[in-house]
C-alpha positions as CSV (number, residue, x, y, z in Angstrom):
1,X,-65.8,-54.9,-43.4
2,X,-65.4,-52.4,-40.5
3,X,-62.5,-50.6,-39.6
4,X,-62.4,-52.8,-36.6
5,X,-62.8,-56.2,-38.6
6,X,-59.7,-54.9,-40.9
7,X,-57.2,-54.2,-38.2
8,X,-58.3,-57.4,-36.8
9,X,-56.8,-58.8,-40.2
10,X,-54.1,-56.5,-39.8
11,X,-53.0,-58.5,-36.9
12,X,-53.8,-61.9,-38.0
13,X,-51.7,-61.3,-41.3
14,X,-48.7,-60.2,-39.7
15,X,-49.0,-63.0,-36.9
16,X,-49.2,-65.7,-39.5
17,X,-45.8,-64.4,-41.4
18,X,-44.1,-64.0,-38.1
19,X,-41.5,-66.4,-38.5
20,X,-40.7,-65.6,-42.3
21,X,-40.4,-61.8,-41.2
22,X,-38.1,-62.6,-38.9
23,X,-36.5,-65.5,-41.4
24,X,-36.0,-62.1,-43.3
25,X,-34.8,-59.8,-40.8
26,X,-32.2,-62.7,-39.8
27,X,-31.0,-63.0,-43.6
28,X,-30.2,-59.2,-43.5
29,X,-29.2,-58.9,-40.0
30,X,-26.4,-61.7,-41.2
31,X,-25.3,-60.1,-43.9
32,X,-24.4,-56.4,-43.6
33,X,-23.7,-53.9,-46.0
34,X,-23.2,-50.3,-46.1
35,X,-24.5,-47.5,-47.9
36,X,-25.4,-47.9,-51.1
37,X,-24.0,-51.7,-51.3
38,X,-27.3,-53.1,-49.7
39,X,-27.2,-55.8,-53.0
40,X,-27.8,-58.9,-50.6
41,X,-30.8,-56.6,-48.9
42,X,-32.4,-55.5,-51.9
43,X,-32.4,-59.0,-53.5
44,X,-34.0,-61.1,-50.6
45,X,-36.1,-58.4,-49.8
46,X,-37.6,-58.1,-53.1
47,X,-37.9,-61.5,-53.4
48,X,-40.1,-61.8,-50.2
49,X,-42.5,-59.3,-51.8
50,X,-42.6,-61.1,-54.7
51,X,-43.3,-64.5,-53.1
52,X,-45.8,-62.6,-50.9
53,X,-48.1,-61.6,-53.7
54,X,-47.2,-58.7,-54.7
55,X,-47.0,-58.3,-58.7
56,X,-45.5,-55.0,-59.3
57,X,-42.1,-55.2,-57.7
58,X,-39.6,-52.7,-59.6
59,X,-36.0,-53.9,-59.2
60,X,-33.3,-51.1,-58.9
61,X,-35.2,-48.7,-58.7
62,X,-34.2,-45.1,-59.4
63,X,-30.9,-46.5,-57.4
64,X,-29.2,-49.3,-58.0
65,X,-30.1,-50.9,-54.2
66,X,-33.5,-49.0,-54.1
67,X,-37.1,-51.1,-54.8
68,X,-40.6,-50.1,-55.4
69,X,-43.4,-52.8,-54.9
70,X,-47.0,-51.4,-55.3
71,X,-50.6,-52.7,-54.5
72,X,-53.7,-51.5,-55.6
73,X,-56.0,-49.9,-58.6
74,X,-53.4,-47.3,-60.1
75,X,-57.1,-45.7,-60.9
76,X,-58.4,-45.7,-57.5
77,X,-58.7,-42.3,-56.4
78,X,-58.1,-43.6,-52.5
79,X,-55.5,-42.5,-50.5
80,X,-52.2,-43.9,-51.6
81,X,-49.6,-45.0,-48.4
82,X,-46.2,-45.3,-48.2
83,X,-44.7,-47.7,-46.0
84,X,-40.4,-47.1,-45.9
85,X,-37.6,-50.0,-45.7
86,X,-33.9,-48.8,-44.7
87,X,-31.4,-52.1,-44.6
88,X,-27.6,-50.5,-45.1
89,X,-25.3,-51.4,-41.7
90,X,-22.4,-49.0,-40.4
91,X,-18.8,-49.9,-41.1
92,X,-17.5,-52.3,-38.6
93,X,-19.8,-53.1,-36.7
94,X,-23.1,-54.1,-38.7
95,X,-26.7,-53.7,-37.5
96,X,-25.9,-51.4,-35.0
97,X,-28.7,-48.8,-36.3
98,X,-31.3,-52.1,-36.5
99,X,-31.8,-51.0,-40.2
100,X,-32.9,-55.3,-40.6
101,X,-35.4,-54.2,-38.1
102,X,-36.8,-51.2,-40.3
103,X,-36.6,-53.1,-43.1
104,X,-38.9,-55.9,-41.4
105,X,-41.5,-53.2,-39.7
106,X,-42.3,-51.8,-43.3
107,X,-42.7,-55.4,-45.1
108,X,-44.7,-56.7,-42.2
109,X,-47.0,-53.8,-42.5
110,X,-47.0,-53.6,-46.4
111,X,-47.9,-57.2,-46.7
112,X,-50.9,-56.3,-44.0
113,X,-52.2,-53.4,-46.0
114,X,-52.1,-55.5,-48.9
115,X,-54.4,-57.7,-47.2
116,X,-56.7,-54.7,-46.4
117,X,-56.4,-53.5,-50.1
118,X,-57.4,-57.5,-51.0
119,X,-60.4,-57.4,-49.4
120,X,-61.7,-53.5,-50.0
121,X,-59.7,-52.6,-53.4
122,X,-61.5,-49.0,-53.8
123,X,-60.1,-48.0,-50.0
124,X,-56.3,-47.0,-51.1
125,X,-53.3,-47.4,-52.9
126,X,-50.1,-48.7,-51.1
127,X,-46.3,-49.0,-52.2
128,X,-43.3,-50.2,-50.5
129,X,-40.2,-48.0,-51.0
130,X,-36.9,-49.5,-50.5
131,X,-34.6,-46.7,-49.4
132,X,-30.9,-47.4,-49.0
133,X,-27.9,-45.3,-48.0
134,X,-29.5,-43.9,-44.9
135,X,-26.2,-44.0,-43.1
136,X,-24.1,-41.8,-45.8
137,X,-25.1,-40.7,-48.9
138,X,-28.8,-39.8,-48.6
139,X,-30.2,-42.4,-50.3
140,X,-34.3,-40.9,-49.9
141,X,-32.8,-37.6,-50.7
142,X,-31.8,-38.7,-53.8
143,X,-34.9,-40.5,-54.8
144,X,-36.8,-37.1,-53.8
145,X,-35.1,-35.3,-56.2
146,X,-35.7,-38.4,-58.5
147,X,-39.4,-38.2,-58.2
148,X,-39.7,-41.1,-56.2
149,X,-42.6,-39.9,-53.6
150,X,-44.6,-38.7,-56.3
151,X,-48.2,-39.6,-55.5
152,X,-47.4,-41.0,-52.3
153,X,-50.2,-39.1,-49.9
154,X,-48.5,-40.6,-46.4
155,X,-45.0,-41.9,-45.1
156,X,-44.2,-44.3,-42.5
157,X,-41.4,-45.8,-40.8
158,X,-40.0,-46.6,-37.3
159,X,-36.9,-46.8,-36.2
160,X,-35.6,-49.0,-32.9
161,X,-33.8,-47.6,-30.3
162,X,-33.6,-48.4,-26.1
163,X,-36.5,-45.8,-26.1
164,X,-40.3,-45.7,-27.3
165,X,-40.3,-42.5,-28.7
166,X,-43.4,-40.9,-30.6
167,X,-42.0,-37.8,-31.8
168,X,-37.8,-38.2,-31.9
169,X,-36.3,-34.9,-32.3
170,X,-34.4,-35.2,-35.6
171,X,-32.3,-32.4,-36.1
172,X,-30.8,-31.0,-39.3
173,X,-27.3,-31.8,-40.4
174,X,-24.7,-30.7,-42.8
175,X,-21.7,-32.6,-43.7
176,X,-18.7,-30.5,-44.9
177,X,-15.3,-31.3,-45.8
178,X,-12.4,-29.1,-45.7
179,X,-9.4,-29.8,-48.0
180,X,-6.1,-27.7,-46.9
181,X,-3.1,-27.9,-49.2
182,X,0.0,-26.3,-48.9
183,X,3.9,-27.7,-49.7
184,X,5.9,-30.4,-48.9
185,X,9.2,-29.8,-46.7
186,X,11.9,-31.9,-45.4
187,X,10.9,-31.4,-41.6
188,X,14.2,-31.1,-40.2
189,X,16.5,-29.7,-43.1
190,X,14.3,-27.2,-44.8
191,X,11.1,-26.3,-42.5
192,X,10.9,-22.8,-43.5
193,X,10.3,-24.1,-47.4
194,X,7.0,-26.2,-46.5
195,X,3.4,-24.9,-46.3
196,X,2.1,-27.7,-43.8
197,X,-1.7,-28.0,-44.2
198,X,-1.7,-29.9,-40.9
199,X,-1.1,-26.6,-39.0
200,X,-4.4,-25.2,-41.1
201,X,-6.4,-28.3,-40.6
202,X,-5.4,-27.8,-37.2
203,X,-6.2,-24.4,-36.4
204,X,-9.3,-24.8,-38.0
205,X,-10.2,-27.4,-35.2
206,X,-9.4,-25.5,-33.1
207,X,-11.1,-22.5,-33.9
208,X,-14.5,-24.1,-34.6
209,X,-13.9,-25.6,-30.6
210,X,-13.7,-22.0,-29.4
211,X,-17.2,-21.7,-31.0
212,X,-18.6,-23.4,-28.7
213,X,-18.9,-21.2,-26.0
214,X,-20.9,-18.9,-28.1
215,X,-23.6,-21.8,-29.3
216,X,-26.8,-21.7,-29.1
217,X,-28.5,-24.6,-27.1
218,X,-29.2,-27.3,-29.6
219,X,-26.0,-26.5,-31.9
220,X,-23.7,-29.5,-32.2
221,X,-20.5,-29.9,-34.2
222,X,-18.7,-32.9,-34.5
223,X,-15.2,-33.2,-36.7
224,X,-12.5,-35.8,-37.4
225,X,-8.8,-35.0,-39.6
226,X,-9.5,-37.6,-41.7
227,X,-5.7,-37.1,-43.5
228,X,-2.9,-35.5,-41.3
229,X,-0.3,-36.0,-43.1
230,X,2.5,-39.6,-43.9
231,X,5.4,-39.2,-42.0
232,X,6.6,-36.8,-39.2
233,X,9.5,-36.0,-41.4
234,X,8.0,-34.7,-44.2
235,X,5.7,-31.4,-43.4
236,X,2.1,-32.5,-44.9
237,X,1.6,-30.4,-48.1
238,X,-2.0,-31.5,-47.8
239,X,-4.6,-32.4,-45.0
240,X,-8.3,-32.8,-44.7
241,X,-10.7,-32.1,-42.2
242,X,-14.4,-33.1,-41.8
243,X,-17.4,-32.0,-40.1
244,X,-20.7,-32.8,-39.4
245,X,-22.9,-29.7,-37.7
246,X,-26.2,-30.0,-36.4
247,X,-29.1,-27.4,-35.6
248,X,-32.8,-27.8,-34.5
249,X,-33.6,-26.1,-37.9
250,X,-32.9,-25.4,-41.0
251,X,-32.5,-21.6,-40.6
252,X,-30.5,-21.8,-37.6
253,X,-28.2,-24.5,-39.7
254,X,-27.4,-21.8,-42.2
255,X,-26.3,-19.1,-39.7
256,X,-23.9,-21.9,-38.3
257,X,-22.5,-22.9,-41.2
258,X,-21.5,-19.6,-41.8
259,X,-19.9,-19.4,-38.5
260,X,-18.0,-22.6,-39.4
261,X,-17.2,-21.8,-42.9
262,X,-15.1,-18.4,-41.2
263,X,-12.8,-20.7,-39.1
264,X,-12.2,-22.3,-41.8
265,X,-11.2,-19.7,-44.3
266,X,-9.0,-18.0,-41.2
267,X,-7.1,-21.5,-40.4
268,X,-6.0,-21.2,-44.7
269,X,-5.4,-17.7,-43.7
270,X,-3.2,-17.5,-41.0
271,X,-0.7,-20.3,-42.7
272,X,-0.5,-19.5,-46.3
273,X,-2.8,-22.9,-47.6
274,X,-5.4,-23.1,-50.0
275,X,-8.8,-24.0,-48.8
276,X,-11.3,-26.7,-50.7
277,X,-14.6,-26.7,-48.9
278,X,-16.5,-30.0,-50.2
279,X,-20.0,-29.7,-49.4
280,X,-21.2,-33.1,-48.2
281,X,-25.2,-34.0,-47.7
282,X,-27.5,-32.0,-45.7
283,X,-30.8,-33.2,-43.7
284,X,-33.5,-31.2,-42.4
285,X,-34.6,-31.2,-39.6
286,X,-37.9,-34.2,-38.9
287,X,-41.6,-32.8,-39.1
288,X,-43.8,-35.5,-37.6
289,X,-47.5,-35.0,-38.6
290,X,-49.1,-34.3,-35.7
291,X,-52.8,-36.5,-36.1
292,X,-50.7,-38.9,-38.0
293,X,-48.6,-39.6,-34.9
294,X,-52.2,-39.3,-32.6
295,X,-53.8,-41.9,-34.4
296,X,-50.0,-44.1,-34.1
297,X,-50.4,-43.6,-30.3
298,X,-53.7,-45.2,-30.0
299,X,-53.1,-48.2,-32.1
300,X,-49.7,-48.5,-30.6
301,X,-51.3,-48.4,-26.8
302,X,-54.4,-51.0,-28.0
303,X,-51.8,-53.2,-29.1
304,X,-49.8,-53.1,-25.7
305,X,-46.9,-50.5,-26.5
306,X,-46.0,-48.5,-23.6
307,X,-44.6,-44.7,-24.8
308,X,-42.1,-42.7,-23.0
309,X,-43.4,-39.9,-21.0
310,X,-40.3,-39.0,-19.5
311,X,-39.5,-35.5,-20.4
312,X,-35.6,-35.5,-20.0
313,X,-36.1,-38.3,-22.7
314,X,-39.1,-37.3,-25.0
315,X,-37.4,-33.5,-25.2
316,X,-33.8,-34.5,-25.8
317,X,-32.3,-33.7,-29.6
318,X,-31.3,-36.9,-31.2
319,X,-29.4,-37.5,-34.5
320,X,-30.2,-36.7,-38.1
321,X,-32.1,-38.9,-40.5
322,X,-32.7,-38.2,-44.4
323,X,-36.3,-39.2,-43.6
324,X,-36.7,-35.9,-42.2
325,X,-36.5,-34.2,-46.0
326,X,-39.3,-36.6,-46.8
327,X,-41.7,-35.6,-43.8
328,X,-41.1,-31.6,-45.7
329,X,-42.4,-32.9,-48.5
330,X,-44.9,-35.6,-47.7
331,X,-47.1,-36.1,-44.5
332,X,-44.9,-38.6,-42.2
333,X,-44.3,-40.2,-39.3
334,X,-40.9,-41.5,-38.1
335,X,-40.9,-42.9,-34.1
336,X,-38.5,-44.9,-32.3
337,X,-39.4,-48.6,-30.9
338,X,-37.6,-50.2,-27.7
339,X,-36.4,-53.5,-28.7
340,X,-35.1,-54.8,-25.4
341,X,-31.6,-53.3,-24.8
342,X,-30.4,-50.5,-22.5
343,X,-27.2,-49.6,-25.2
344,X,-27.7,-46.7,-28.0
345,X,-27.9,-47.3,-31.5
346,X,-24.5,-47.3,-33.2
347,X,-22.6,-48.6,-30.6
348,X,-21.1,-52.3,-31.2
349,X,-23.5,-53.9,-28.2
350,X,-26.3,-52.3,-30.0
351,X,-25.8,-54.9,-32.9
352,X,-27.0,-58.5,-30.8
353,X,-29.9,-56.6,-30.0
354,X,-31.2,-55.8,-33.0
355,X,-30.8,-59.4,-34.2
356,X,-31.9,-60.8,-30.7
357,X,-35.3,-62.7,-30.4
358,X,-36.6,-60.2,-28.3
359,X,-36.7,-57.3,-30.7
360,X,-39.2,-59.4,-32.6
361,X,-42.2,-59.2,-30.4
362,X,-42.5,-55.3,-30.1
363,X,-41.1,-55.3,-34.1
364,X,-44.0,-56.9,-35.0
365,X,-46.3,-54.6,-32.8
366,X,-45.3,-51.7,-34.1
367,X,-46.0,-53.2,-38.2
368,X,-49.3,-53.3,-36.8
369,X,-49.8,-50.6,-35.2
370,X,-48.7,-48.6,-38.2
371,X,-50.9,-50.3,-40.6
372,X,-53.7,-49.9,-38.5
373,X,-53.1,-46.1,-38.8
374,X,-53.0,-46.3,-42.5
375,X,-56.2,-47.8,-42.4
376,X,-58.0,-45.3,-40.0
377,X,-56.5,-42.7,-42.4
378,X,-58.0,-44.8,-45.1
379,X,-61.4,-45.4,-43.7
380,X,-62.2,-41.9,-42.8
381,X,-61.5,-39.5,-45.3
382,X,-61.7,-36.1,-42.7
383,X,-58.5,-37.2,-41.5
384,X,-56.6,-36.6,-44.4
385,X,-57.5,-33.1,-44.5
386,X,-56.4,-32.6,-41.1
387,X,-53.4,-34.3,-42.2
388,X,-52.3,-32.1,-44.6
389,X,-53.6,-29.0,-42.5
390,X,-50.6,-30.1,-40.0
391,X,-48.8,-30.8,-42.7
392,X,-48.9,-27.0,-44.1
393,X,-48.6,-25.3,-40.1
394,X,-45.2,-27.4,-40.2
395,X,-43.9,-26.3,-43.0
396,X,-45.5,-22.2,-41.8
397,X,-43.6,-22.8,-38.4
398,X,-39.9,-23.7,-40.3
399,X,-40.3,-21.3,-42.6
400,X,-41.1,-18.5,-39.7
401,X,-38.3,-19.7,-37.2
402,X,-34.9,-17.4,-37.4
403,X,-31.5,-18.4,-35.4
404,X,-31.3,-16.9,-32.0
C-alpha cells in the first residue's frame, strides 16, 4: 500500500468508530475527575482499547490512573509513535480544559495507526500513553522521570481551544508556595504579643506586585493567600501564600524566581516570621518540532482545517502544559483545535462546548490528520533525521537564550 492508500484507511477507520469515540468522549465528559483521580477515565478508556484490538494494554501504569497500550513487533526496528491521552477535569467546573476531547483525538488516531501497523507490520511501532494529572501534579513529568517515553521516537497530542493554533506558545511555569508563621495574639487585648503571618503573607504580595513594573515582556505572576488567618480576633500565627510564575524560558524562569524568592524572604523580614518556601512543580517551556508540525499543517489543510494566521493570535503567550518537558526530551508536537466556541478554556462556558456535538467533527479531523503525519514520518525514513535535527537546534537555542 501507498502512503496515499494508508491515510485513506486512516480516514475510513476513524469514520467508522465515530460514534463509539464520541460514546467515549461522552462517558468521560459526564464524569469528571481531577488530577490524579481520573479512575472512571482510565477504566473505560482502557477498556475501549482493549475491545478495539489492541492486546497489550498495561493497567496502572507507572501511576495509578496512567495506561500504556502498545501495537506492533517489539523487534521491528521502525519508527516507534507516541500518541498522548490527558482526561483529568478542573475543580468545579469539569471539562472546561476539553481533556475528554484529548483523550478521544489520541484513541481515534491510535486505533488508526493500528490499522496502518495491521496492514504493513515492519513500518513502525505505536503506543498509547495515558497521561493524567495535567491540571496539578505533573502527571507526564512524573512518568519521564519514571522512564515512561523510553523508546518512544515521536509525541503527539492536540489540545482544543476557540483557536486553531499550530505552534501555541507554552511557556514555562513554576509553582511555589510560601508558608509564613509567626504567633498567635488576642487581637484587641495583647496585639503587641502576636507575630501575625498575615502581615508577611501580605507584604510579600505586595512586594512581588511592585515587580511588575520592572518585568520583562513575557513575565507573568499570578498568586492567591490560600490561608489568612480564622478569626479577626485572633492575630494569624500562620498564613500561606502561593504562586504560580511564568517566563518564555527556562533561563529567564530562574532569574525570576530569584527575584520572587527576595520578596519573599524580606516580607519574613520585616515582621519577625519564619519563612517555608514549598517548591511546587515546574514546566518548561513547549518545543514544537518544526517539520513535525510542517507535515501536521498539510494533512490538517487536505483534510479541511483552516489555521490561524492572525498574528495578534498565533504570537500571543498562552499557559503552561507538562507536555512541554516531554517535547525536551522527545520530538513532539502539541497544537490547539477550534471546537466551535468563542469562550477560553477553563472558564465554566468552556465546559458545554467541549461536550457539544460540534466539537466532534473538527475532533475527529484532527485524529486524522495526526495519524497521517505519523505515517508520512513512517513511510519516509529522511524525515526522521530532519526530525531530530530540529529536535537538537531546539534544545541548542534553550540552552543559548539568557534573561534580558
Amino acid at each position: 500500500m501507498d502512503v496515499h492508500q494508508l491515510k485513506r484507511l486512516v480516514g475510513l477507520t476513524i469514520d467508522e468508530a465515530a460514534d463509539d469515540l464520541n460514546e467515549l468522549s461522552q462517558q468521560i465528559w459526564t464524569h469528571p475527575e481531577t488530577a490524579d483521580k481520573e479512575f472512571f477515565a482510565h477504566d473505560v478508556l482502557t477498556r475501549f482499547l482493549e475491545d478495539h484490538g489492541f492486546k497489550s494494554v498495561d493497567k496502572k501504569y507507572l501511576l495509578e490512573t496512567a495506561f500504556r497500550a502498545t501495537y506492533g513487533d517489539p523487534g521491528s526496528e521502525g519508527i516507534h509513535v507516541g500518541f498522548l491521552c490527558e482526561y483529568d477535569a478542573l475543580p468545579g467546573i469539569g471539562h472546561a480544559c476539553g481533556h475528554n476531547l484529548i483523550a478521544e483525538v489520541g484513541i481515534a488516531a491510535g486505533l488508526a495507526l493500528k490499522a496502518v501497523i495491521s496492514q504493513c507490520p515492519s513500518i513502525g511501532k505505536l503506543t498509547v500513553l495515558g497521561t493524567p494529572a495535567e491540571e496539578q501534579n505533573g502527571g507526564k513529568v512524573r512518568l519521564l522521570k519514571a522512564g515512561a517515553f523510553e523508546g518512544i521516537d515521536i509525541a503527539m497530542m492536540a489540545h482544543p481551544s476557540k483557536y486553531e493554533l499550530l505552534k501555541p506558545n507554552y511557556v514555562a511555569r513554576k509553582e511555589i508556595n510560601f508558608k509564613y508563621t509567626g504567633r498567635e495574639s488576642h487581637a484587641a487585648e495583647w496585639p503587641w504579643e502576636g507575630i501575625n503571618a498575615l502581615d508577611a503573607a501580605v507584604l510579600c504580595y505586595q512586594s512581588i506586585s511592585c515587580l511588575r513594573q520592572q518585568m520583562v515582556p513575557g513575565w507573568m505572576v499570578h498568586g492567591v493567600i490560600s490561608n489568612g488567618g480564622h478569626r479577626p480576633n485572633i492575630i494569624p500565627g500562620n498564613a500561606q501564600i502561593d504562586y504560580f510564575i511564568r517566563c518564555p524560558t527556562t533561563t529567564e524562569l530562574r532569574v525570576f524566581e530569584e527575584k520572587v524568592l527576595r520578596c519573599a524572604e524580606g516580607a519574613a523580614s520585616a515582621t519577625g516570621c519564619k519563612l517555608e518556601i514549598v517548591q511546587g512543580e515546574e514546566y518548561r517551556a513547549l518545543m514544537t518540532n518544526e517539520t513535525m508540525i510542517d507535515l501536521y499543517e498539510k494533512n490538517g489543510s487536505s483534510l479541511g482545517i483552516e489555521f490561524e494566521r492572525r498574528e495578534k493570535i498565533t504570537k500571543k503567550l498562552g499557559g503552561s502544559s507538562d507536555m512541554s518537558d516531554v517535547s525536551h526530551v522527545v520530538p513532539s508536537i502539541h497544537p490547539e483545535f477550534r471546537i466551535g466556541t468563542d469562550f477560553n478554556s477553563h472558564t465554566q462556558e468552556f465546559t458545554p462546548a467541549s461536550g457539544s456535538a460540534e466539537a466532534q467533527k473538527n475532533t475527529l479531523a484532527v485524529a486524522k490528520a495526526l495519524a497521517m503525519t505519523a505515517i508520512d514520518i513512517l513511510v519516509d525514513k529522511n524525515l526522521m533525521a530532519k526530525i531530530q535535527k530540529d529536535f537538537e537546534d531546539g534544545q541548542e537555542r534553550e540552552k543559548n537564550t539568557s534573561a534580558m
